[in-house]
C-alpha positions as a Python dict, from the first residue, in 0.01 Angstrom:
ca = {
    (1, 'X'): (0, 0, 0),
    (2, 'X'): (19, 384, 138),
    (3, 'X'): (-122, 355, 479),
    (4, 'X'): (-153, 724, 561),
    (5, 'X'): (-96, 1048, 401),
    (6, 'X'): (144, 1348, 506),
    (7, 'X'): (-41, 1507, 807),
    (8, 'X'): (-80, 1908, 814),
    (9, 'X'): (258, 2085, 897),
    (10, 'X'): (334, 2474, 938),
    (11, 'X'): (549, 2470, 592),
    (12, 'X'): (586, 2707, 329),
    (13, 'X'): (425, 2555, 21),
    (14, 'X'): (241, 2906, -11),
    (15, 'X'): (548, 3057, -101),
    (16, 'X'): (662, 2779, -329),
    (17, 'X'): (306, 2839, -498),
    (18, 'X'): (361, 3213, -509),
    (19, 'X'): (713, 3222, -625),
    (20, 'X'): (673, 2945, -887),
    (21, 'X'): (404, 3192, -1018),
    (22, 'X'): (577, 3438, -1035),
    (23, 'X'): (879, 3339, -1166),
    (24, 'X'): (627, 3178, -1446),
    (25, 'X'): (449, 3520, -1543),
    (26, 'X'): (822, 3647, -1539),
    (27, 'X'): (943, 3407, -1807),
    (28, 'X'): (594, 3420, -2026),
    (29, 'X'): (642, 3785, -2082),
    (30, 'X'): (1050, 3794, -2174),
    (31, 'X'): (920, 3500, -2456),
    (32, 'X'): (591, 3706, -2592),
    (33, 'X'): (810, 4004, -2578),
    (34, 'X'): (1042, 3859, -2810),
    (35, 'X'): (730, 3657, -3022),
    (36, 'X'): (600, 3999, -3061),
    (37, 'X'): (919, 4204, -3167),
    (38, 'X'): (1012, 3884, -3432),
    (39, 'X'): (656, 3968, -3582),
    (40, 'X'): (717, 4311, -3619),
    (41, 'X'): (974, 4287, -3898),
    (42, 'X'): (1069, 4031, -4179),
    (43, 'X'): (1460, 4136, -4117),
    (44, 'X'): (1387, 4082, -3716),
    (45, 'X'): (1213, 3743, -3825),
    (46, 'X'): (1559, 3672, -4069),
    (47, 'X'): (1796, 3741, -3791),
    (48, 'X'): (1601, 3558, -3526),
    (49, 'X'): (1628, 3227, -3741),
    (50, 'X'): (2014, 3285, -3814),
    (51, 'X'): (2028, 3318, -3381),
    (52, 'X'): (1876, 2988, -3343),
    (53, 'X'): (2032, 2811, -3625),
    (54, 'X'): (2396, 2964, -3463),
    (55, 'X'): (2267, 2892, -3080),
    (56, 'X'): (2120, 2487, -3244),
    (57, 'X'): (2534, 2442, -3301),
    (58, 'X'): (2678, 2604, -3042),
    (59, 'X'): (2461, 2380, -2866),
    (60, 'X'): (2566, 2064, -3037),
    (61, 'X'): (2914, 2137, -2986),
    (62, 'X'): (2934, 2167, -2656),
    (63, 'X'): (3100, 1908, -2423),
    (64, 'X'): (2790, 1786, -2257),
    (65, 'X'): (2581, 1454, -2257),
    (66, 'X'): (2393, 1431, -2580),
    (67, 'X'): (2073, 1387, -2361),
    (68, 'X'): (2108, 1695, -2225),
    (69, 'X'): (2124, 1869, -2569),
    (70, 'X'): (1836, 1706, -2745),
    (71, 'X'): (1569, 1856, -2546),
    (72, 'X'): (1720, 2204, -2619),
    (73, 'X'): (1773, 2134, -3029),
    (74, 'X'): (1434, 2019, -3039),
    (75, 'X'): (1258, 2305, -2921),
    (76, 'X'): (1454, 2538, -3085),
    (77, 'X'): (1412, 2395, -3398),
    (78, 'X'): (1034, 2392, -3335),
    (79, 'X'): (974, 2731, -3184),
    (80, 'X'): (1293, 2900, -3263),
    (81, 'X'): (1239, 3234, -3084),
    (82, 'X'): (1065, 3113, -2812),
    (83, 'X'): (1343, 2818, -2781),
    (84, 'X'): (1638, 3091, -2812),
    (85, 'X'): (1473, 3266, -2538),
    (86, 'X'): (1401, 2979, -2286),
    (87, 'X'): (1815, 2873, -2383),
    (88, 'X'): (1944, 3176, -2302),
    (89, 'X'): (1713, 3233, -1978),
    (90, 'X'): (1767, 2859, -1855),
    (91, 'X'): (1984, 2651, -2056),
    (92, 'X'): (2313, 2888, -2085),
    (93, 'X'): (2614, 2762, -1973),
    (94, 'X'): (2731, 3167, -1890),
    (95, 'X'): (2398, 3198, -1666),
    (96, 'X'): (2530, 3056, -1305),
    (97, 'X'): (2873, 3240, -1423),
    (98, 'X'): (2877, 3430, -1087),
    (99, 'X'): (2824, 3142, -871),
    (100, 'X'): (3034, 2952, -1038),
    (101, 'X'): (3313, 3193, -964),
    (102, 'X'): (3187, 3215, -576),
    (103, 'X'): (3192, 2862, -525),
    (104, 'X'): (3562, 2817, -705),
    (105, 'X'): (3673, 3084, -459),
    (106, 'X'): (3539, 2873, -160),
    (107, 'X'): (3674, 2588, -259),
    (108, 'X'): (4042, 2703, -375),
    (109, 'X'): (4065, 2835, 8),
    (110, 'X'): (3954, 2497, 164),
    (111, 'X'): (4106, 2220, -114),
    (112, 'X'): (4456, 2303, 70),
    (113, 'X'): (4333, 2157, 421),
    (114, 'X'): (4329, 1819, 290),
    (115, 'X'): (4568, 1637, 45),
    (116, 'X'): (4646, 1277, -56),
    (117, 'X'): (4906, 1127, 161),
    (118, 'X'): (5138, 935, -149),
    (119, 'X'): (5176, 625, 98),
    (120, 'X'): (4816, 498, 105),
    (121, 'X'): (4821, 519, -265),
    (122, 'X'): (5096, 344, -317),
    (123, 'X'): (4962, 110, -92),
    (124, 'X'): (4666, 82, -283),
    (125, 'X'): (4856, 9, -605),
    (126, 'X'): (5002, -293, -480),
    (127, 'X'): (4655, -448, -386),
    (128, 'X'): (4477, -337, -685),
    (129, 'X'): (4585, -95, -972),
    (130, 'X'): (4227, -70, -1140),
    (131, 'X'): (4066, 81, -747),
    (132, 'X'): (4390, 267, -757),
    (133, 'X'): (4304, 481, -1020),
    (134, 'X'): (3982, 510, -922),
    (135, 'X'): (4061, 661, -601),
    (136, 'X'): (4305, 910, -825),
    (137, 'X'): (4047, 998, -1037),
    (138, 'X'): (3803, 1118, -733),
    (139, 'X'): (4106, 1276, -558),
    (140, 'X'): (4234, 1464, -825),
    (141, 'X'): (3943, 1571, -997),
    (142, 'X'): (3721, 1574, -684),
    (143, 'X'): (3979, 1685, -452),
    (144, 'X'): (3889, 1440, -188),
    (145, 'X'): (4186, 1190, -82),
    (146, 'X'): (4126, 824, 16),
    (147, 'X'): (4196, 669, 346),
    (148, 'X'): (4329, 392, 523),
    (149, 'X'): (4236, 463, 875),
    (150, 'X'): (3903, 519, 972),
    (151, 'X'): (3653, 273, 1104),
    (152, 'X'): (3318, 252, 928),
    (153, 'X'): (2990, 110, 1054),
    (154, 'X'): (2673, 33, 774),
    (155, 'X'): (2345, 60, 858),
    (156, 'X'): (2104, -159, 629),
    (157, 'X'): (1765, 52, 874),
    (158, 'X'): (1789, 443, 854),
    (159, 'X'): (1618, 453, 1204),
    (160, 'X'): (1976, 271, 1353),
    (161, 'X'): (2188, 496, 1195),
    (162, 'X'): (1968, 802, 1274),
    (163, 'X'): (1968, 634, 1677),
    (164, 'X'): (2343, 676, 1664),
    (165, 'X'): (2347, 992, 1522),
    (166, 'X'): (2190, 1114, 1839),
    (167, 'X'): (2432, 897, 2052),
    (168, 'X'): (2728, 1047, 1911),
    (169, 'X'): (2630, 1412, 1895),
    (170, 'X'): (2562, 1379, 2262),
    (171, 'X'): (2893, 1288, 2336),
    (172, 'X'): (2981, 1595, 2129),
    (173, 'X'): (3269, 1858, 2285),
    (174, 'X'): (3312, 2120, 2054),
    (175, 'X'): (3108, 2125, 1703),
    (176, 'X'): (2840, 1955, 1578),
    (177, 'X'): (2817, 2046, 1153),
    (178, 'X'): (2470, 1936, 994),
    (179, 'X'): (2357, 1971, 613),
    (180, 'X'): (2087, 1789, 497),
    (181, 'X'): (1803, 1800, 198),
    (182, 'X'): (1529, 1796, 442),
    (183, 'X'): (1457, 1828, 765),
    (184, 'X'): (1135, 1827, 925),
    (185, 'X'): (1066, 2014, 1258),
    (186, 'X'): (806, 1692, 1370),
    (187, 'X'): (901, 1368, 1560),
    (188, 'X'): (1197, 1236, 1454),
    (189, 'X'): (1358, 1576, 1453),
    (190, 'X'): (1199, 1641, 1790),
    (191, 'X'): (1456, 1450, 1993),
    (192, 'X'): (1783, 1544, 1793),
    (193, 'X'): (1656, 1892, 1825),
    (194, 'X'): (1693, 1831, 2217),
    (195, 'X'): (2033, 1716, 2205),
    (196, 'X'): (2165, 2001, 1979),
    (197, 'X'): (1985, 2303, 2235),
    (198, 'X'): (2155, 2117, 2491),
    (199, 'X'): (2460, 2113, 2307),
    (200, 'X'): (2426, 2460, 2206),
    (201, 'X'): (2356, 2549, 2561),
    (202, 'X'): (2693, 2381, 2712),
    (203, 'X'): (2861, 2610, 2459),
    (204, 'X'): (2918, 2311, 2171),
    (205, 'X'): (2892, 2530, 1825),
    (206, 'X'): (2634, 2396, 1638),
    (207, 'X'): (2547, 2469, 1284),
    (208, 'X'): (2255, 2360, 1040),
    (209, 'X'): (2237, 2380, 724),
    (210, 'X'): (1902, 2251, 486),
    (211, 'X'): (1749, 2363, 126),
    (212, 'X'): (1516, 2551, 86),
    (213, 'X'): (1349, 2360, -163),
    (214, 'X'): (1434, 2045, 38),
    (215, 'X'): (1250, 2145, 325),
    (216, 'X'): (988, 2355, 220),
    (217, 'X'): (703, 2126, 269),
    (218, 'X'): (816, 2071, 613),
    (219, 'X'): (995, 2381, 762),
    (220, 'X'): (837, 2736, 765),
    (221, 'X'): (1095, 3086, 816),
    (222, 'X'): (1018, 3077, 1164),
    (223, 'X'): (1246, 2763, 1211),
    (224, 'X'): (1556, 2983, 1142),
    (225, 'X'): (1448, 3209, 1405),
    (226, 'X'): (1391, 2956, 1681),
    (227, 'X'): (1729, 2782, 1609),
    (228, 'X'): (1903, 3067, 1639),
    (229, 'X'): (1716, 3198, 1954),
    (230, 'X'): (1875, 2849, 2115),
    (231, 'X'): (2189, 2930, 2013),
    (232, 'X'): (2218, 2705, 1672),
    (233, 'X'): (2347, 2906, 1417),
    (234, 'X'): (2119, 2774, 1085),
    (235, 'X'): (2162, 2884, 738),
    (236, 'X'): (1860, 2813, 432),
    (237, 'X'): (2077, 2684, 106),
    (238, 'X'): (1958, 2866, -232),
    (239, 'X'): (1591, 3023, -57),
    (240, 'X'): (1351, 3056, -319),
    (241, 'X'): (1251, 3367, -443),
    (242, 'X'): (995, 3560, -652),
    (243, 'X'): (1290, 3607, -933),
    (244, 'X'): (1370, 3420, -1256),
    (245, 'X'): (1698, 3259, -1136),
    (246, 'X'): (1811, 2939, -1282),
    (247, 'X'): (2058, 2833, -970),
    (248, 'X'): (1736, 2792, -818),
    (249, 'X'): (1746, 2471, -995),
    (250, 'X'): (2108, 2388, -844),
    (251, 'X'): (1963, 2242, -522),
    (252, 'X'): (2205, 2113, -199),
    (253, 'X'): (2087, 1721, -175),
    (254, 'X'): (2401, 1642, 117),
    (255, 'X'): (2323, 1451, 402),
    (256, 'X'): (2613, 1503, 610),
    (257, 'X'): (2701, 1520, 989),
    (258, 'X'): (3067, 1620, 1150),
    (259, 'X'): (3114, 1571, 1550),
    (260, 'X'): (3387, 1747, 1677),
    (261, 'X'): (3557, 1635, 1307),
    (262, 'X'): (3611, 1340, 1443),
    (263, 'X'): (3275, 1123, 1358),
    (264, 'X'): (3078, 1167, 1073),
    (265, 'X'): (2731, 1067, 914),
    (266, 'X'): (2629, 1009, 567),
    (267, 'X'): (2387, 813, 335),
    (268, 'X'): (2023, 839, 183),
    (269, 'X'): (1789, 978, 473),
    (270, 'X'): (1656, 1324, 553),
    (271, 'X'): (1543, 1414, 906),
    (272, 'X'): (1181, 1357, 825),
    (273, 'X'): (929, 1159, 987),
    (274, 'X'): (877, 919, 618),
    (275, 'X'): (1247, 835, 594),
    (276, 'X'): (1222, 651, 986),
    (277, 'X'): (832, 503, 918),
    (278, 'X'): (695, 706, 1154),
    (279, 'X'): (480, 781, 858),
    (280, 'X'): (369, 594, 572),
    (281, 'X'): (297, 815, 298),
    (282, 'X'): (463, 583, 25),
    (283, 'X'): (440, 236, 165),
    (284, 'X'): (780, 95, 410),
    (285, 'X'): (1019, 346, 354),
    (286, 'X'): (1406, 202, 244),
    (287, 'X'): (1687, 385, 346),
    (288, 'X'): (2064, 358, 473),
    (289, 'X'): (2382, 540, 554),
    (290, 'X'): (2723, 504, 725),
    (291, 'X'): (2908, 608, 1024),
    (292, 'X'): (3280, 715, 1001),
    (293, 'X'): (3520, 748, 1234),
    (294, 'X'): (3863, 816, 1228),
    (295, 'X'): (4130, 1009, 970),
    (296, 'X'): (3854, 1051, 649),
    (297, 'X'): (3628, 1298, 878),
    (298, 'X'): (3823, 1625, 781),
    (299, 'X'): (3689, 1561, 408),
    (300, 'X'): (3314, 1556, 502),
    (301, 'X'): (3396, 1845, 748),
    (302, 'X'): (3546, 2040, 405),
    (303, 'X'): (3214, 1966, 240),
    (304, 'X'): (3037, 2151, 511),
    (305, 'X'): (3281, 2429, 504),
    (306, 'X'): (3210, 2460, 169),
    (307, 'X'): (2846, 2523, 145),
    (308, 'X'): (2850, 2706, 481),
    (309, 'X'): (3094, 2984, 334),
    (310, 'X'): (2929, 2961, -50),
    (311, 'X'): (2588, 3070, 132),
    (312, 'X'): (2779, 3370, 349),
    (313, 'X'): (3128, 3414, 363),
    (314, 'X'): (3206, 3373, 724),
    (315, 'X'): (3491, 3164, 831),
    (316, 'X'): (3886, 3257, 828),
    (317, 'X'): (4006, 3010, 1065),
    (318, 'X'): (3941, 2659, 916),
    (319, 'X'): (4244, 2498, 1121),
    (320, 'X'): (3989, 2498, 1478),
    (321, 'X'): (3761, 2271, 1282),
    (322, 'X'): (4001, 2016, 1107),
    (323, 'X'): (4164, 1896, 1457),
    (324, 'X'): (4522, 1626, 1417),
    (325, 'X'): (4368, 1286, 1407),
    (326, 'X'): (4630, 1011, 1528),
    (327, 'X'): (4329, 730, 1499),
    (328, 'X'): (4422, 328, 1521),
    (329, 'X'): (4145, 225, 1313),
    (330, 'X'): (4044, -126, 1436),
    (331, 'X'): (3927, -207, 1067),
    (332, 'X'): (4147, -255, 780),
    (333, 'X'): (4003, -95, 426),
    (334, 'X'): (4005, 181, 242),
    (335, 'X'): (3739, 520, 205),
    (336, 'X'): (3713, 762, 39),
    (337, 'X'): (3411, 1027, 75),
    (338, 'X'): (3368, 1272, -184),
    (339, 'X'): (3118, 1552, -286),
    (340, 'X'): (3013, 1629, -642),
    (341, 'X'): (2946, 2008, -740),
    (342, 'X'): (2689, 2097, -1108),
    (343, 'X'): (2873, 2403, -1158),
    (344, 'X'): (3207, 2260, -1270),
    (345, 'X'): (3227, 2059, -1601),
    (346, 'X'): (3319, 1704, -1383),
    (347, 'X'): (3044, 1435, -1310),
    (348, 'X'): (3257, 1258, -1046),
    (349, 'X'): (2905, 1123, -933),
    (350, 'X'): (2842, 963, -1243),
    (351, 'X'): (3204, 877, -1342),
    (352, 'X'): (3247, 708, -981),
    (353, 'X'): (2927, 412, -1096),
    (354, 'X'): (3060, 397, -1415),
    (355, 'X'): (3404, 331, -1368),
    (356, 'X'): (3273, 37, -1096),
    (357, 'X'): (3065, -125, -1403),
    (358, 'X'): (3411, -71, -1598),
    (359, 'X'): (3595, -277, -1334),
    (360, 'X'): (3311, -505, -1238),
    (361, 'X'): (3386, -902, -1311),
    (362, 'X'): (3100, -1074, -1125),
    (363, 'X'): (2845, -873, -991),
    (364, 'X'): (2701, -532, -978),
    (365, 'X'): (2443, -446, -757),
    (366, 'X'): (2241, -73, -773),
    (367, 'X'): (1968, 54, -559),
    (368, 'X'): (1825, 380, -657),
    (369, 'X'): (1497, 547, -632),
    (370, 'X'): (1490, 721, -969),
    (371, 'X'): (1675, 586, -1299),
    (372, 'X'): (1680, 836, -1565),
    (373, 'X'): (2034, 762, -1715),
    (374, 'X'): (2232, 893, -1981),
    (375, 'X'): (2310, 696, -2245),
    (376, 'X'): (2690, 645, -2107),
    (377, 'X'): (2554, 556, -1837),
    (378, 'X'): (2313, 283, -2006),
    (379, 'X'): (2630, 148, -2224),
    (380, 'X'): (2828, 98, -1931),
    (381, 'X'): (2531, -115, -1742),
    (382, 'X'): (2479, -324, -2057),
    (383, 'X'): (2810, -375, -2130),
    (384, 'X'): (2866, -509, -1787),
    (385, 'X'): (2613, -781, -1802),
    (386, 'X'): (2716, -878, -2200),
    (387, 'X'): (3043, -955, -2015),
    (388, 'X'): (2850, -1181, -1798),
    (389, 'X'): (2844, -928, -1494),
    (390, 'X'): (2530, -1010, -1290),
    (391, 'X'): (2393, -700, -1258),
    (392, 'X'): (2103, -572, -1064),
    (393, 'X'): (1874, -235, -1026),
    (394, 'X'): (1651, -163, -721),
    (395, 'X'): (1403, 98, -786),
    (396, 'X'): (1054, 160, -608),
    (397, 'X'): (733, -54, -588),
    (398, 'X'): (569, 244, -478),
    (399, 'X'): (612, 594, -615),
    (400, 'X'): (679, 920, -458),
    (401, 'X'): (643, 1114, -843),
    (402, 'X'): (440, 953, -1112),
    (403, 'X'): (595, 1136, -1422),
    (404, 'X'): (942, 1044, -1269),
    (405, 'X'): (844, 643, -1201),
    (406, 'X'): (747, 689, -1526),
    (407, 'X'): (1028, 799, -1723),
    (408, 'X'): (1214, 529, -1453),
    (409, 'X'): (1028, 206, -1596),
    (410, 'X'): (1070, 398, -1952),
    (411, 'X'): (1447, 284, -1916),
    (412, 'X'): (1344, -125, -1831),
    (413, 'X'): (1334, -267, -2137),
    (414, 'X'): (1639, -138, -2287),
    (415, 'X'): (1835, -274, -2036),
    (416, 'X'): (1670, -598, -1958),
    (417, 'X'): (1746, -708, -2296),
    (418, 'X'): (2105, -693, -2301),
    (419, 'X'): (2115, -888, -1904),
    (420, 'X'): (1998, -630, -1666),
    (421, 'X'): (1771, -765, -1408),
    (422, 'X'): (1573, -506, -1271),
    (423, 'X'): (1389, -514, -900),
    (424, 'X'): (1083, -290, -799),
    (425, 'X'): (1090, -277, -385),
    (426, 'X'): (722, -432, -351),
    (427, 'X'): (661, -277, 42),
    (428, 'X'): (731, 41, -81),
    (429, 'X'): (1000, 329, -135),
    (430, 'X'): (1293, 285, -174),
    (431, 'X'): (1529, 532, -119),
    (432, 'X'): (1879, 398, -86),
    (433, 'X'): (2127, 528, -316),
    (434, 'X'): (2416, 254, -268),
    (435, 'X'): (2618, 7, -521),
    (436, 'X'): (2819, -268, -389),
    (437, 'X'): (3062, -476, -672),
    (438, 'X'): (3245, -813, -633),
    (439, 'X'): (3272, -833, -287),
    (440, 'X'): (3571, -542, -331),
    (441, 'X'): (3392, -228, -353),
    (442, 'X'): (3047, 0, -271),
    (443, 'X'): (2955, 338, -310),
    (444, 'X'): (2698, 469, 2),
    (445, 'X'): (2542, 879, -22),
    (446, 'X'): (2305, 1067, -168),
    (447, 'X'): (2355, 1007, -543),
    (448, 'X'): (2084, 888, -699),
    (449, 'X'): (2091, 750, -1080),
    (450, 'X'): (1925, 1033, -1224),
    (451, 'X'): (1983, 1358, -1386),
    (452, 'X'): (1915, 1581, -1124),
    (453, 'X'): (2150, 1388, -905),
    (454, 'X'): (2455, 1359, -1154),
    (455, 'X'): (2428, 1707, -1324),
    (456, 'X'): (2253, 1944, -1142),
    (457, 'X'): (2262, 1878, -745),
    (458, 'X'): (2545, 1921, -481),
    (459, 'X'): (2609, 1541, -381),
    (460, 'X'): (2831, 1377, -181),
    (461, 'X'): (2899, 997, -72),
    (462, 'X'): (3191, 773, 41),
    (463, 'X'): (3368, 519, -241),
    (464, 'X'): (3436, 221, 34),
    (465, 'X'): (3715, -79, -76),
    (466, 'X'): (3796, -403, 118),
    (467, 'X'): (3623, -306, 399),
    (468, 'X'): (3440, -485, 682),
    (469, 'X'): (3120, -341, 572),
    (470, 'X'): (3145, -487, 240),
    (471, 'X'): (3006, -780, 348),
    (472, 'X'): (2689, -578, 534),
    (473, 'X'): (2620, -382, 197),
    (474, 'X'): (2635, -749, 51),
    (475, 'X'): (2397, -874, 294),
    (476, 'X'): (2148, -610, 268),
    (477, 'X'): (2099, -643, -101),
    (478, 'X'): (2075, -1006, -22),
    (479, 'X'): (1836, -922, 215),
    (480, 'X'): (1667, -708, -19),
    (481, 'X'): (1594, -918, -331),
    (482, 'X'): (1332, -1140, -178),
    (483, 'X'): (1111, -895, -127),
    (484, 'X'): (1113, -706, -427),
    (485, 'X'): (895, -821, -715),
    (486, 'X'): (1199, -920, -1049),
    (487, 'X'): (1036, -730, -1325),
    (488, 'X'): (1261, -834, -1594),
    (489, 'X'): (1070, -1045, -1798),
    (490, 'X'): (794, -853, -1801),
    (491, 'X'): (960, -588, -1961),
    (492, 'X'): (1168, -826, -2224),
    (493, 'X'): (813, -841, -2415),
    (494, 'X'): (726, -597, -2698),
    (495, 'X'): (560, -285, -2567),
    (496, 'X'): (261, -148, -2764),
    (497, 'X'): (308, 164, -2971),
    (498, 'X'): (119, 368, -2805),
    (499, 'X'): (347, 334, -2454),
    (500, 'X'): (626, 341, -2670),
    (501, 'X'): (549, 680, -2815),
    (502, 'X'): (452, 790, -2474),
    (503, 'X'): (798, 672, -2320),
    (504, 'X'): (1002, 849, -2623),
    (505, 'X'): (831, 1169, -2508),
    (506, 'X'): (936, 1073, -2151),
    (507, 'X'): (1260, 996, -2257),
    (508, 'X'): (1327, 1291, -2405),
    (509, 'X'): (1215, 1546, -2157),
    (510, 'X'): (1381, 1309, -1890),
    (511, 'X'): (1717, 1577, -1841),
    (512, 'X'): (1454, 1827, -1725),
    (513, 'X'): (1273, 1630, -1482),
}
């Protein structure tokens, strides 16, 4: 049960209110404008129904998940100037065009730093040809290589991985790199936030990035201010403004930190007070990451580069920040982090799970707080278990959004009935976004099994094979089981037709949620 709300912070939910206004009025009177001139004139009122009967097939033959077009040849077909006009303001491929082009620019300069050394592949082939090409797939259409030397330490508690965090960026000598969803300027922040004005203050170069969105209930403008009056150079990702802009829906969901690119930090948490139970607003919060140490660092320290220079174009020399890293790892494995952008045409977030379920022979094992999958996606996770894979979803006992938990359960019964067993996290929420597969593989970030995650955030996480930690992941799922409630048969049963009709509604709206 939710033992205590969010308490008051100094946030800027006013201007969330106020732009979200605005940018509503703003849309409202491009569509009546439109409603009003296709009224005017039966030719107008011809050639407005030729549009959306031309813009209805461009649609359907784009290369896109067929979930994602549904939504869009529904409503046009319904209300098709008003649909035309919503497309073309929202659902355009052409309208992030620019950004596109910025980010591509970025990444063409930094994609060079890094490259696949051809001897850890090939010794990758000779243990396994199917993980092989699964690490090929991320580093040649992610452009992140795979590793053989790095140690890599799981932790099942966000709160010990968040201790160590501060552990290792006091020990820091020359950068400390920080993007992150959220970040909340209360308690648990309060103590990093010593460490990095020391830091700062011993002349370490410390930079923070967070979204705006991310953070808005927690951070107000002044916290730019104050970091930079300490010396912490701190830059918002994609501020909200009073402008229709659809890359305000492209939102930076990272959680990464780089020491001196030579440790790094990834996983599920924020730096908020809820994802360390200092508060409660959601029940026992779930959560876990990973540390890294060793020759796989310079790839999360590329991520950083990236959205650091996308937001303002800054940096010349990368070289000071990707230091030569002659590391004896201690562990023997293989990692691979990798980021995931929406403005290219790859899911490498989505491709990563499914090509695991492809590969998986006797168990699967998913935790995720929100499961709005494609229908790839679903295929894949049924096909698995008709093969006899065990696999298993962890999603929430406790909610954080009630339309999304309920699209989530909306997805239950289709997959329990082909073998799916599917877990609801009784204390509470969890947020984890791991897999872990036959004792061989796991994936650890922040991708969750939705579509916000897999088409329209900036993601990243580590793809992890016959490591150590294996057998931790393993564990914690194993640990995690017993106390989640195993709602499979419940959902095997019929549903009635009014939830059904509700849940088809759901369902198809689910892209936009």
């Amino acid at each position: 049960m939710r033992t205590e709300e969010k308490r008051s912070v100094k946030n800027s939910m006013s201007r969330l209110l106020f732009v979200g206004l605005s940018v509503l009025i703003q849309a409202a009177w491009i569509v009546i404008l439109f409603v009003k001139l296709n009224e005017y004139s039966t030719g107008i009122s011809l050639a407005s129904s030729i549009i959306a009967f031309l813009v209805v097939l461009k649609i359907y033959g784009r290369d896109m998940n067929a979930a994602m077009k549904m939504p869009w040849i529904i409503l046009i077909m319904a209300f098709p100037v008003m649909g035309v006009c919503i497309y073309f303001l929202c659902g355009h491929s052409g309208v992030n065009g620019s950004m596109r082009k910025h980010f591509e620019s970025i990444q063409k300069e930094l994609q060079g730093l890094i490259s696949q050394a051809d001897s850890v592949l090939e010794e990758l082939k000779a243990e396994d040809v199917g993980i092989a090409n699964q690490a090929w797939y991320i580093c040649k259409y992610g452009h992140y290589p795979i590793y053989n030397k790095t140690d890599v330490e799981f932790y099942g508690d966000a709160a010990d991985g968040f201790e160590a965090q501060k552990k290792a960026m006091a020990e820091a000598e020359h950068f400390i790199f920080m993007e992150y969803h959220a970040i909340e300027d209360a308690e648990s922040f309060a103590g990093m936030k010593k460490i990095l004005i020391e830091k700062a203050r011993q002349g370490v170069e410390v930079r923070i990035i967070y979204d705006d969105v991310g953070s808005i209930g927690f951070l107000s403008p002044e916290f730019v201010k104050e970091m930079e009056n300490y010396g912490i150079q701190c830059r918002i990702f994609n501020r909200v403004i009073p402008v229709l802009n659809i890359f305000m829906n492209n939102r930076d969901h990272r959680k990464i930190t780089v020491i001196d690119g030579k440790v790094g930090f990834t996983g599920g948490y924020n730096l908020a007070n809820e994802y360390f139970n200092i508060t409660h607003p959601y029940g026992q919060w779930k959560d876990t990451g990973i540390r890294l140490e060793g020759d796989a660092i310079p790839s999360l320290t590329v991520m950083f580069l990236e959205m650091w220079n996308a937001i303002k174009k800054t940096d010349t020399d990368y070289g000071q920040y990707l230091p030569e890293i002659n590391y004896e790892a201690k562990q023997k494995g293989y990692i691979q982090p990798y980021a995931d952008n929406p403005l290219d045409d790859e899911r490498v977030g989505e491709n990563v799970y499914m090509n695991i379920l492809k590969n998986a022979k006797s168990y699967a094992y998913f935790t995720t707080p929100y499961l709005i999958i494609s229908d790839e996606m679903k295929r894949e996770l049924t096909l698995a278990a008709k093969r006899g894979v065990d696999v298993r979803i962890v999603t929430p006992g406790i909610p954080d959004k009630k339309p999304v938990y309920m699209a989530t359960r909306s997805y239950y019964a289709g997959l329990v009935k082909s073998g799916v067993r599917i877990y609801e996290y009784t204390p509470g929420f969890c947020h984890a976004k791991q897999c872990v597969c036959d004792d061989e593989t796991a994936v650890v970030g922040t991708i969750n099994m939705d579509y916000r995650s897999l088409y329209l955030h900036f993601e990243n996480a580590a793809f992890i094979y016959n490591s150590p930690i294996i057998a931790d992941i393993k564990k914690d799922f194993d640990e995690l089981f017993p106390v989640c409630r195993d709602v499979t048969e419940q959902y095997r049963s019929g549903r009635s037709t009014a939830l059904r009709i509700w849940q088809c509604i759901l369902r198809l709206f689910a892209p936009l949620l």
